[in-house]
N, C-alpha and C positions, 0 to 999 in steps of 0.2 A: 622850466617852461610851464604854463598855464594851459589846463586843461579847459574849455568851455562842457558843462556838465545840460546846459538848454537842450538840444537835439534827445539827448537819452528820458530827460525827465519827459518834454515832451511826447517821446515815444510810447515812455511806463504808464504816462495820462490817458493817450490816448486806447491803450492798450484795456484800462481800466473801466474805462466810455464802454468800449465795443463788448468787454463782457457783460457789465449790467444791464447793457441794452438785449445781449441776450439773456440772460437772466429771467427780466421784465415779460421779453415776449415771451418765454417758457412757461413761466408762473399765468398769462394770460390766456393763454390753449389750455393751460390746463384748465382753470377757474371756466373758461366758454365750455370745455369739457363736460364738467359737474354740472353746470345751469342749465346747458341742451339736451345732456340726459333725459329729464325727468319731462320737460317738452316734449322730446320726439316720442316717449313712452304717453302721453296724453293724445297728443295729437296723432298717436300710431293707429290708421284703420281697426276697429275690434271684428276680429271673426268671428269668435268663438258665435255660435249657433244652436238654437234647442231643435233637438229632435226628439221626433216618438213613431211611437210605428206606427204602419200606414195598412191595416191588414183588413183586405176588403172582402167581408161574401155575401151573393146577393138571396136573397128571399123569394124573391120572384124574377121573372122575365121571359121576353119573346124575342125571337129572331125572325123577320121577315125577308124575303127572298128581294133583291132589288130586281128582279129580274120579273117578281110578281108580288107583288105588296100583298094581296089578298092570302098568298099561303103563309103560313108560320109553323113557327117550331117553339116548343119551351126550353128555354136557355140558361144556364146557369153559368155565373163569373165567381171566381176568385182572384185575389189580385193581396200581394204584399210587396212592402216595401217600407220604406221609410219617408215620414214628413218634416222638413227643414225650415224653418221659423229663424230667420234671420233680419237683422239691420240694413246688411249692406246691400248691394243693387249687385255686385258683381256676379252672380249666379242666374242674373236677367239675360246677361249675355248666353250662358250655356243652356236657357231653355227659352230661347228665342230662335230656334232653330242652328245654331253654330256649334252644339254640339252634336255633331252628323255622326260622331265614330257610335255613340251608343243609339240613337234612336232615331237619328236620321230619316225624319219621316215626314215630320212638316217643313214647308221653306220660310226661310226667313219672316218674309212681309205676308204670308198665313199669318204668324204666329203671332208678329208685331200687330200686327191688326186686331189679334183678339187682344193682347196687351192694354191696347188703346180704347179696347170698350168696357173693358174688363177693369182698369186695376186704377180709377178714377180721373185720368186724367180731363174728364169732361170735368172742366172745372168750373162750366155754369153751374151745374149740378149741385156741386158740392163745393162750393168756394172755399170754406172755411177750412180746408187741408189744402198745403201745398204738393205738389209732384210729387216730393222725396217724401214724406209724410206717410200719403198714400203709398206709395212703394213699402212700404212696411207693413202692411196689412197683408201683403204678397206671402204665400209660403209655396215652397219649391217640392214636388213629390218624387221620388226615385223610386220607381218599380224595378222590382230585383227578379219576380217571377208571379206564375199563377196559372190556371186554367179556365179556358174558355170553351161551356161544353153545349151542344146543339144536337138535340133531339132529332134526330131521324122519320120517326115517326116509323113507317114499314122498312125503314132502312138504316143502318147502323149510325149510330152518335157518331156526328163529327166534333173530334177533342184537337181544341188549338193549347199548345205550349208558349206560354206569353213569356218570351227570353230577357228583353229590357224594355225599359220606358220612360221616361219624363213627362211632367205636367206642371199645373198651376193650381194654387188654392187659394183664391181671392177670401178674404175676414169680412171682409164689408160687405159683398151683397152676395155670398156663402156659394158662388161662382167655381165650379171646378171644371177645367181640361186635362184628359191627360192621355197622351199618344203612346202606341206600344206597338214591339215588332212582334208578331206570333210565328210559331211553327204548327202547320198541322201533322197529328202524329195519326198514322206513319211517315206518310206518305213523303214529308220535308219541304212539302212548298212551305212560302213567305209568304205575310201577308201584314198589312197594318190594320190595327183594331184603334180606331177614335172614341174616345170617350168624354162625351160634356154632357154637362149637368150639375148641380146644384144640393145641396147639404141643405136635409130637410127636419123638422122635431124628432124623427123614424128614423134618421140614417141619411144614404146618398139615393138618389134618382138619376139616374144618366138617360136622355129622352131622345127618343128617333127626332126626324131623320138625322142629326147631327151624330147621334152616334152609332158605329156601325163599322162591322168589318168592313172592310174598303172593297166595293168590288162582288160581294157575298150578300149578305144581311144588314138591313137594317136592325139596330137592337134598343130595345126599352126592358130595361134591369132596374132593379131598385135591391137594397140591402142596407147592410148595415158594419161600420169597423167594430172589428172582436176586441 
């Protein structure tokens, strides 16, 4: 009797198909492997960020009573931390009011407001940078600590402990914000200290009324980083 040997060769054919087909696609994940590597390491967001310190004391200042403009006190700040010089934008978000755990002290559309007058987006102004551009000239301030001290006069110095804080440091028109929660010692109330003002040939200027324990004094401080 005769064997028909068709069915088996066919089988061992097709058999052979289906492994170089996998094969093919093997050796083609891998090769997409190697080639998207080195793309998604190009086009990977860069974090990395320059810092330097941020360490503030002032040379002079007054505290005004909001309660009576005409009285004052001479006032002395210190203030450290560190200043963050970045590319990206994602740290807009944590100092646009959304990081509430540390400094929770301005709301949102405060902050976004100063952003918008602040950090170029008037682009009559300044046409020749676009948004993201201008967004780079942004550097982000972390205050870590410091003291805020107000002369008495016939009555004992009130000393606030500045616990944390965040701010902004505009490059372009040398623009600075920067909110902080205080403690006064002893006593342990809370209290928010605003600071805006501007980076001068001397140092920094922080100018009433905008800056100001909240509630307390108006303050006009000027100094210099160490």
């Amino acid at each position: 009797m005769l064997w028909s040997t068709g069915p088996v060769e066919g089988g061992i054919e097709m058999k052979n198909t289906v492994a170089l087909m996998a094969l093919l696609l093997l050796a083609s994940v891998a090769v997409s492997s190697v080639v998207a590597e080195p793309l998604l390491a190009k086009t990977k967001p860069h974090e990395d960020a320059a810092t330097t310190p941020f360490n503030f004391q002032s040379t002079s200042g007054t505290a005004n009573l909001t309660s009576n403009r005409e009285t004052s006190y001479p006032a002395t700040l210190t203030l450290s931390g560190v200043l963050t010089k970045t590319q990206q934008n994602k740290w807009l978000k944590a100092s646009d009011g959304e990081n509430e755990s540390s400094a929770g002290l301005l709301n949102k559309t405060r902050q976004h407001r100063w952003l918008k007058e602040n950090d170029g987006e008037n682009e009559s102004s300044a046409g020749e940078l676009n948004k993201t551009q201008q967004r780079k000239l942004l550097s982000k301030i972390d205050i870590t600590g410091g003291t805020l001290t107000i002369d008495g006069g016939y009555y004992a110095a009130k000393v606030y402990e500045i616990m944390a804080g965040s701010g902004i440091y505009n490059e372009k028109n040398s623009k600075v914000q920067i909110t902080c929660k205080v403690k006064e010692v002893p006593s342990g109330s809370t209290y928010v200290l605003v600071l805006h003002g501007k980076k001068t040939p001397n140092g920094f200027i922080f100018q009433a009324p905008k800056s100001k324990l909240v509630g307390q004094y108006f303050l006009q401080i000027s100094g210099q980083l160490q």
